[in-house]
N, C-alpha and C positions, 0 to 999 in steps of 0.2 A: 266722625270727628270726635275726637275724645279731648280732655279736659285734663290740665294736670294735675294730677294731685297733690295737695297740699302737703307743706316737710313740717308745717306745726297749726296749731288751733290758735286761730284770733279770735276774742268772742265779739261781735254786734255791739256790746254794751260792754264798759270796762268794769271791771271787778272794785265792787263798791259805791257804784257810782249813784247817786241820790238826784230823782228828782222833784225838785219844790214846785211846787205850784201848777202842778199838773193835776186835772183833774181823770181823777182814777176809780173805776170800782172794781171792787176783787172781789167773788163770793164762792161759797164755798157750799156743799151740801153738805148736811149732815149726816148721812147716809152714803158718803163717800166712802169706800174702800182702797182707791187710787192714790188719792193726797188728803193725807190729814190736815184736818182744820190746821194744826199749829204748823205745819208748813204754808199753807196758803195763807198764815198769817207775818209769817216772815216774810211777803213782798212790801207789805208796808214799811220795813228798813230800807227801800230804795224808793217808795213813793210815800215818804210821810204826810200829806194831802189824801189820800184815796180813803173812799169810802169804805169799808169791810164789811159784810154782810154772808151772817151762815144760813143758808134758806132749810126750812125745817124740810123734814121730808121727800128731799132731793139726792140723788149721787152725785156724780163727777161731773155727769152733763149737765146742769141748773136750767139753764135756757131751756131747754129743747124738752125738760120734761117738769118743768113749775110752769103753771100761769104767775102765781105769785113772782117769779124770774122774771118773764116777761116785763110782766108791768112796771115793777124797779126799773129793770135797765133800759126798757123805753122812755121810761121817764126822765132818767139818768142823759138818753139822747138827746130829749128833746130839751131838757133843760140845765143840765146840769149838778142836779141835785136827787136826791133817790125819790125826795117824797113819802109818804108814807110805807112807815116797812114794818108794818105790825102782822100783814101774812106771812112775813119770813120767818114769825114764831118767837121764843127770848135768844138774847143773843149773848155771846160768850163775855165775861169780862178780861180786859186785858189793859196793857200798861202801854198807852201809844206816847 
């Protein structure tokens, strides 16, 4: 069974599109050589709500190789909120 192939790219999410009041967290390592911190910080132009967070000492994967990760984004699960993020190290300044 084959599949047609598509004659153009619709994308999932329209180009620009913002959204409020979502809660979000993005984090990024710092120790990424995949996506730079200031690209992972350009998803906050479409979730102005979301947390931002560069975890020190991490690459591209955060989760899977920070406990400090973990413990945010569980917390972030479980409640909403990051909770303390002083293991994620200083965090960059920028213009939200």
């Amino acid at each position: 069974m084959g599949w047609p192939t598509p004659d153009r790219f619709e994308p999932a999410v329209p180009e620009g599109a913002v959204f409020v009041g979502i809660p979000a967290l993005v984090l990024a390592g710092d120790l990424d050589t995949v996506v730079s911190t200031e690209t992972s910080m350009a998803l906050l132009e479409g979730f102005p709500d979301a947390t931002f967070l560069v975890i020190g000492g991490a690459g591209h994967i955060t989760i899977g190789r920070s406990t400090c990760a973990v413990q945010i984004v569980t917390t972030f699960f479980d409640t909403l909120d990051v909770g303390d993020t002083t293991c994620a190290g200083p965090q960059p300044e920028f213009e939200g």
